[in-house]
C-alpha positions in Angstrom: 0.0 0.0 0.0 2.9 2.4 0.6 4.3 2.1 -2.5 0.5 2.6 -4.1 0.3 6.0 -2.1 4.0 6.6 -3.2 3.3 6.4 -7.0 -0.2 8.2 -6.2 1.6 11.1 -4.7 4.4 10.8 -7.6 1.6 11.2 -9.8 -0.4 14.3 -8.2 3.4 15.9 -7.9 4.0 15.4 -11.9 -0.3 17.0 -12.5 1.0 19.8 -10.7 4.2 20.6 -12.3 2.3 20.4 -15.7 -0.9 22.2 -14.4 1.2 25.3 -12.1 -0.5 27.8 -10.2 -1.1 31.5 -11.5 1.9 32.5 -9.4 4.3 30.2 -10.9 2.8 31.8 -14.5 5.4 34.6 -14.0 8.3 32.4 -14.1 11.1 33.5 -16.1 12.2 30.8 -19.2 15.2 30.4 -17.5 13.9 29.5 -14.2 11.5 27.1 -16.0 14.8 25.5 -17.7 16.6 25.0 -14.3 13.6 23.7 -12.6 13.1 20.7 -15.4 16.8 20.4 -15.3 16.3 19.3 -11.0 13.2 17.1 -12.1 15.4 14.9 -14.8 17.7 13.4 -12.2 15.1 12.1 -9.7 13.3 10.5 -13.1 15.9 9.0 -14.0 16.9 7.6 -10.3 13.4 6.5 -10.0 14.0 3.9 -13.1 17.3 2.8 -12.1 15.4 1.9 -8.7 12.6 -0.3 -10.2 14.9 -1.6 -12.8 16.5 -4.9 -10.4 13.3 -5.9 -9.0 12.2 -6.2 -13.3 15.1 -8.5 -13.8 13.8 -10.9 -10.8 11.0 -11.7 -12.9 13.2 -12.7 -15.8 12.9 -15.5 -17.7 16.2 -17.6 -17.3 17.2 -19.5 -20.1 17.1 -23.9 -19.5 20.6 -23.8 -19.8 21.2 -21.3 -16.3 18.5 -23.0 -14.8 19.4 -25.8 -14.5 23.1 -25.0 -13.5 21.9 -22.6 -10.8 19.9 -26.0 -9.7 22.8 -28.0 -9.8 21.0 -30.5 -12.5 22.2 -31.9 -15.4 18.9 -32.1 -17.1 15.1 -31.8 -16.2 14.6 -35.2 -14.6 10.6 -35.0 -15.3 10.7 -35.7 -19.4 8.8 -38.5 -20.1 11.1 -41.0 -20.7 11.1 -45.1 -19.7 13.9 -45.5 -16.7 13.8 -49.1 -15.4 16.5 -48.4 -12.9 14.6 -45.6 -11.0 11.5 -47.9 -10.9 9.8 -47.3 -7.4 6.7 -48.8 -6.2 4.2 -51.6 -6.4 6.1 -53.4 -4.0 3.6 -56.3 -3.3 3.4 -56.4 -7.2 6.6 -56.8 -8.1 6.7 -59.5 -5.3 4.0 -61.4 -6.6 5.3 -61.4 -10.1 9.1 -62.5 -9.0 7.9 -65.3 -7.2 5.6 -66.7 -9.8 8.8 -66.3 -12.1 11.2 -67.6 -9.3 8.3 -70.7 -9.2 8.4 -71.6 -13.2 4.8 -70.3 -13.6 3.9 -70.5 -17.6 1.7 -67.4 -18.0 1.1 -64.0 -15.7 -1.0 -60.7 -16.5 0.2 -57.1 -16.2 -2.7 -54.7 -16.3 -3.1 -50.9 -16.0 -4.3 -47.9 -17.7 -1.7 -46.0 -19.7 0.9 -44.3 -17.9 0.7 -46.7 -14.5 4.0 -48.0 -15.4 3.9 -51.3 -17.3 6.1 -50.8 -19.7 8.6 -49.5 -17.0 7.8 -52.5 -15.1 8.5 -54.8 -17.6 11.7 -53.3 -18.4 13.0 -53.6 -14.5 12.0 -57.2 -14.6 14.4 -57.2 -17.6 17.5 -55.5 -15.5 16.5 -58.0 -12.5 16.1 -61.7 -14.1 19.5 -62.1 -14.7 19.5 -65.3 -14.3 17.1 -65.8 -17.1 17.2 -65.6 -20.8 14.9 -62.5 -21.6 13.2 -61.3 -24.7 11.2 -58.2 -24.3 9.0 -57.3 -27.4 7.3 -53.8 -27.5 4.4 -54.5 -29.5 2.5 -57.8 -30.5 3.5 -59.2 -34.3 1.2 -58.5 -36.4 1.2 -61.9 -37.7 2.2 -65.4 -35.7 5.0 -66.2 -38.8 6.8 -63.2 -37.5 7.6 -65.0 -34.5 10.2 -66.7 -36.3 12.1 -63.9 -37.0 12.0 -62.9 -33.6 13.2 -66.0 -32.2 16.4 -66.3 -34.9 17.0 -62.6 -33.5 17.4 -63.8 -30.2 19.0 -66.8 -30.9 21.5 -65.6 -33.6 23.5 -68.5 -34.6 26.9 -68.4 -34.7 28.9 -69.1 -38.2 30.7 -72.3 -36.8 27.7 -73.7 -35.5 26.8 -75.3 -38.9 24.5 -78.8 -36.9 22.6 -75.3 -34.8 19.7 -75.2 -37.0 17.2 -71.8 -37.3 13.7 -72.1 -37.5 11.8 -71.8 -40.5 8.3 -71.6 -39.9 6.6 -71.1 -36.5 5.7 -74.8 -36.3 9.5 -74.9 -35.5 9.7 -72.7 -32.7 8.8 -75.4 -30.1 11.4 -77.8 -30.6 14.2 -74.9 -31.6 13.3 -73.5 -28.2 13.6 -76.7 -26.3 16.2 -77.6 -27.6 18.1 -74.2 -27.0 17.1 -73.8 -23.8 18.3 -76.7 -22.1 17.9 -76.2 -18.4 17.9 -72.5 -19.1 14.8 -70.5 -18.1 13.5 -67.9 -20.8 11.1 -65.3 -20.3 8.9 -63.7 -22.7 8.0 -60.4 -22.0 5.3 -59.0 -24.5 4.1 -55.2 -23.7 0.7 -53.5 -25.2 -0.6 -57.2 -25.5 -4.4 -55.5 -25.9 -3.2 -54.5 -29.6 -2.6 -58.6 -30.4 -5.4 -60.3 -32.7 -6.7 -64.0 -31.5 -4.1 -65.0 -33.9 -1.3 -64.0 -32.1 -2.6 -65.2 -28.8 -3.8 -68.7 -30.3 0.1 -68.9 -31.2 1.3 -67.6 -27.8 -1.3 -70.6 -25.9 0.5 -72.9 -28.4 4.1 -71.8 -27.0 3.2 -71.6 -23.6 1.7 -75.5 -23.9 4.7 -77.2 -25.7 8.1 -74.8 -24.7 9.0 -76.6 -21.5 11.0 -74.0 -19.5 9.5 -70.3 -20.9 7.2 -68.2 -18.9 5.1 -65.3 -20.7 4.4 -62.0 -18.8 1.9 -60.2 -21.1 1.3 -56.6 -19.8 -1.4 -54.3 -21.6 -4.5 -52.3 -20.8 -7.8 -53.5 -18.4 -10.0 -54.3 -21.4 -7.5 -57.6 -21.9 -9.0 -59.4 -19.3 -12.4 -58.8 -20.7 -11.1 -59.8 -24.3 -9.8 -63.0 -22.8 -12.7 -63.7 -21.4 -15.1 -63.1 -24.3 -12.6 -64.6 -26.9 -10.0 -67.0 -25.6 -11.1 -67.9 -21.9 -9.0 -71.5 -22.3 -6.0 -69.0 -22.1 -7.0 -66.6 -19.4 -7.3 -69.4 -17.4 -3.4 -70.8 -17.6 -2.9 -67.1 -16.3 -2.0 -68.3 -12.6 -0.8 -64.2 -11.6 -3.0 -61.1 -12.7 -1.7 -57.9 -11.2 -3.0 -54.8 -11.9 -1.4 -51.6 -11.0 -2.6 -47.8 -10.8 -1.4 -45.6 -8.3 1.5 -45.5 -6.1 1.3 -44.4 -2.3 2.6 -40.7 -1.0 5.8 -42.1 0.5 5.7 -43.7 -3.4 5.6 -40.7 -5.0 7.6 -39.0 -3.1 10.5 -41.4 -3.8 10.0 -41.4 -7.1 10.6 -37.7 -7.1 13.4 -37.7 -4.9 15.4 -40.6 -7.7 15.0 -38.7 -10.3 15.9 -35.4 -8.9 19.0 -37.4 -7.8 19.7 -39.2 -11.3 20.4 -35.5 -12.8 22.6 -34.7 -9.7 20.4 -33.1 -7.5 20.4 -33.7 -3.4 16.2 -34.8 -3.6 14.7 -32.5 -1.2 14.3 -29.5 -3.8 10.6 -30.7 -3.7 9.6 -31.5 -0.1 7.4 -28.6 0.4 5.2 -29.4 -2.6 5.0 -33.6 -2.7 1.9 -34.1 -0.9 0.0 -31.4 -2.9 1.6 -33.1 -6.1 0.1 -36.8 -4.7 -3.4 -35.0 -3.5 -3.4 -33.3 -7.1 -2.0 -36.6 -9.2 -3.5 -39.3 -6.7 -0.1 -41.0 -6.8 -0.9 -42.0 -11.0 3.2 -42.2 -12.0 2.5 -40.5 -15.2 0.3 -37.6 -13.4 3.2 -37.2 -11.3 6.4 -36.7 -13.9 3.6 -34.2 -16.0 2.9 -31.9 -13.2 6.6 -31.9 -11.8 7.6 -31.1 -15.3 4.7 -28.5 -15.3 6.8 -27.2 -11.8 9.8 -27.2 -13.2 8.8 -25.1 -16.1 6.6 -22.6 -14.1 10.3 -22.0 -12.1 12.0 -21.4 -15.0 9.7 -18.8 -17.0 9.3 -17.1 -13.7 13.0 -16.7 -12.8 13.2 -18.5 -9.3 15.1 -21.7 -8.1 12.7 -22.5 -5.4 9.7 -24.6 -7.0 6.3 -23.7 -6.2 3.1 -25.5 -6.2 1.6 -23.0 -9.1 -0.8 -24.9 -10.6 -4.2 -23.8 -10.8 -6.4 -26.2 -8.4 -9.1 -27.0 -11.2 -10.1 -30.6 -12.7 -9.6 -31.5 -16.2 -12.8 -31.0 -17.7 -13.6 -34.0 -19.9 -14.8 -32.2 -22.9 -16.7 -35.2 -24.6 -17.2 -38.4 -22.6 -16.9 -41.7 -24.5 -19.3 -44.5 -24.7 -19.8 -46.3 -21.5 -18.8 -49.6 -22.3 -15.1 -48.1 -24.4 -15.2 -46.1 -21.3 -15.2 -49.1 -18.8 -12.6 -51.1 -20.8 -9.7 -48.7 -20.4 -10.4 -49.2 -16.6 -9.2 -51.6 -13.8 -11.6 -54.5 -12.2 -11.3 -51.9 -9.0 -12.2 -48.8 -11.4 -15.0 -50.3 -12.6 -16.6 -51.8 -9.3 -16.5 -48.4 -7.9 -17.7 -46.2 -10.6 -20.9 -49.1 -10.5 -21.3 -48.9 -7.0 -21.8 -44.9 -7.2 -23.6 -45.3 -10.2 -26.4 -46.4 -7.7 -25.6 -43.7 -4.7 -23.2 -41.7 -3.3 -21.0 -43.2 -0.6 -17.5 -42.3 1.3 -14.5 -44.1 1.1 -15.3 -45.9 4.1 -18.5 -47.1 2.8 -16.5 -48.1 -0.8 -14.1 -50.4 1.5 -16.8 -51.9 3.7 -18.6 -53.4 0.4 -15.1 -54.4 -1.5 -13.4 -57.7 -0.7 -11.4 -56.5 2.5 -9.4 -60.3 1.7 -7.6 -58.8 -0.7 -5.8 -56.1 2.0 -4.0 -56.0 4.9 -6.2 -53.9 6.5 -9.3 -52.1 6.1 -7.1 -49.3 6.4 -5.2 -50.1 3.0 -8.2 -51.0 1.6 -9.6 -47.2 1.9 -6.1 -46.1 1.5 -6.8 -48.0 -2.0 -10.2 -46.9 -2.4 -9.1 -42.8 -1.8 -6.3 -43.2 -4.4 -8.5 -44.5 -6.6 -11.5 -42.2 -6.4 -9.3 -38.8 -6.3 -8.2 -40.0 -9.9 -11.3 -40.3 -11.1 -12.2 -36.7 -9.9 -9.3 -35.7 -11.5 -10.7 -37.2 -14.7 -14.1 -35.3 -14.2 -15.7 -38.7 -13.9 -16.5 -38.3 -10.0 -17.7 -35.1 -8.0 -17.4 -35.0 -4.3 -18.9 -32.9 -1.3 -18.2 -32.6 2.2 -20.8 -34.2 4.8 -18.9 -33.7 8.4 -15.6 -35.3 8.7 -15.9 -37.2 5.2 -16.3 -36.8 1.6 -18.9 -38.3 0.0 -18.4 -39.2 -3.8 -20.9 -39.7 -6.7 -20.6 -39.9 -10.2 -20.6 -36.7 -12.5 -23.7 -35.7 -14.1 -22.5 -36.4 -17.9 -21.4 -40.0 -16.4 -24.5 -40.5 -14.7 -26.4 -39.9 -17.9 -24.4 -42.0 -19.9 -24.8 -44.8 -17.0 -28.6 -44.2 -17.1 -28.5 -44.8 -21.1 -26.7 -48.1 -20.9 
């Protein structure tokens, strides 16, 4: 407010030396000369004075940034780094024990961006003792499975008794035959993209190849494909996992690696990781995009410290799709709760009570579970919440309701 008077009086000061009195009418030209002469100093002191708190404001260039912060890089980019993997701990668990145990088949599920892929790739890093073939994308066609395999198993120019399979009716025996008492494991990711070809062939492999186990990883609407399609093979599946959000001590160590992987001490974010997991709801992708979104507010603002500057406003879902498309890019747990609210509102609490409490520790994971999973959905524009005394009450958003209704 003092500086708002100050300019204010500045002002009224500069009216008056354009509008004078009638008495300073008989100044000489002279005087006038000499008294705009005084005047041109203090202007000029005035804009020197305002000029360093300008500069503050700056935009600093990446480059200065990031040396000021001591990074080599913005650790936030979207980019797949299975050595910085954190998380889904009982997962992970589950998954290396059915490996450990020689199980044939085992399902990875998840909504884009909940880490599968990265998953996959730090099973990769950890099954050393393990042949491993990871495949980014289902063949289009099973014959191309035979170029994949000869990849893999290149053979050498001595080797002229070693021989390479030629169609994929060889694959069994080739792979038997390499393997010995070796252990291979087949790691396919985006597995919702294959065609019943594909996973006729893969039920075919997993059958005959004695000492292979398949990890297929892809989006929540596999399961219901396998079901509707191939339910023989679902059922060899002795592990499904599904994975969606990670806890707050989770996400904040997930921030914290890759703050450290650029050469960073961690903690430049440990005033602003619990707003980033009650903005994000702990979903890993959420997470790198709004840190990224942090780290790029700090820059075009001209300050090292990172604030929490995002507007606190849900992404509006401009166009909802059809229910059932809708559904099928969801989790089992996604879709239980968006059908149990689709009948009334209810709290966490009341969500946990009706779930399967087997399936958790505790009550208290399970609406630790339940919470994470409902503050994503908000975040989506799917839910809407009010406060009734000490809890929130969630219920689906009017759009969703409709298209509920319809179906």
């Amino acid at each position: 407010m003092d500086s708002e008077q100050s300019d204010s009086q500045n002002h009224v000061e500069n009216d008056q030396n354009f509008h004078p009195k009638k008495e300073d009418l008989s100044l000489t030209k002279e005087e006038v000369v000499k008294e705009e002469q005084k005047a041109e100093p203090t202007h000029h002191h005035e804009e020197q004075k305002h000029e360093p708190a300008h500069s503050n404001t700056r935009k600093m260039s990446v480059p200065d940034w990031l040396n000021a912060m001591k990074w080599s890089t913005n650790p936030f980019i979207f980019n797949i780094m299975p050595s910085l993997f954190v998380g889904y701990r009982s997962q992970t668990e589950r998954i290396m024990m059915a490996l450990e145990e020689k199980h044939k088949l085992m399902l990875i599920l998840g909504p884009t961006g909940s880490g599968k892929t990265t998953l996959l790739k730090w099973l990769s890093l950890r099954l050393r003792n393990y042949d491993v073939l990871y495949i980014g994308k289902p063949p289009k066609m099973a014959e191309d499975f035979v170029e994949i395999f000869n990849s893999k198993y290149k053979k050498h120019w001595y080797a002229f008794w070693d021989a390479k399979p030629k169609t994929i009716y060889d694959i069994p025996d080739f792979l038997n035959k390499k393997l010995h008492r070796k252990s291979l494991v087949l790691l396919i990711d985006e597995i919702h993209e294959a065609n019943t070809d594909i996973l006729e062939w893969l039920r075919v492999l997993n059958d005959q190849v004695e000492n292979m186990s398949i990890v297929l990883s892809g989006l929540p609407s596999f399961d219901e494909q396998l079901r509707n399609n191939l339910e023989t093979f679902m059922k060899r599946a002795t592990a499904k996992i599904e994975l969606l959000s990670l806890t707050k001590e989770e996400t904040r160590e997930l921030i914290e690696k890759r703050i450290q992987n650029v050469g960073g001490t961690g903690r430049e974010f440990d005033h602003v990781y619990e707003r980033i997991y009650e903005y994000t709801a702990g979903f890993p992708r959420e997470i790198l995009r709004v840190c990224d979104q942090l780290v790029n507010s700090a820059i075009l603002n001209g300050r090292t410290r990172i604030e929490f500057d995002i507007h606190e406003q849900r992404q509006e879902m401009i166009e909802l799709p059809k229910t059932h498309s809708l559904l099928d890019k969801m989790t089992a747990m996604q879709k239980e709760i968006l059908e149990m609210l689709s009948k009334k509102p209810m709290t966490p609490g009341q969500i946990a009570n009706s779930l399967d409490l087997t399936k958790y520790k505790s009550r208290q994971h399970a609406v630790r579970s339940v919470n994470n999973v409902v503050t994503a959905l908000q975040n989506l524009g799917y839910l809407e919440r009010r406060r009734e005394e000490k809890a929130f009450v969630y219920s689906l958003s009017p759009k969703l309701s409709t298209l509920f209704v319809k179906s």
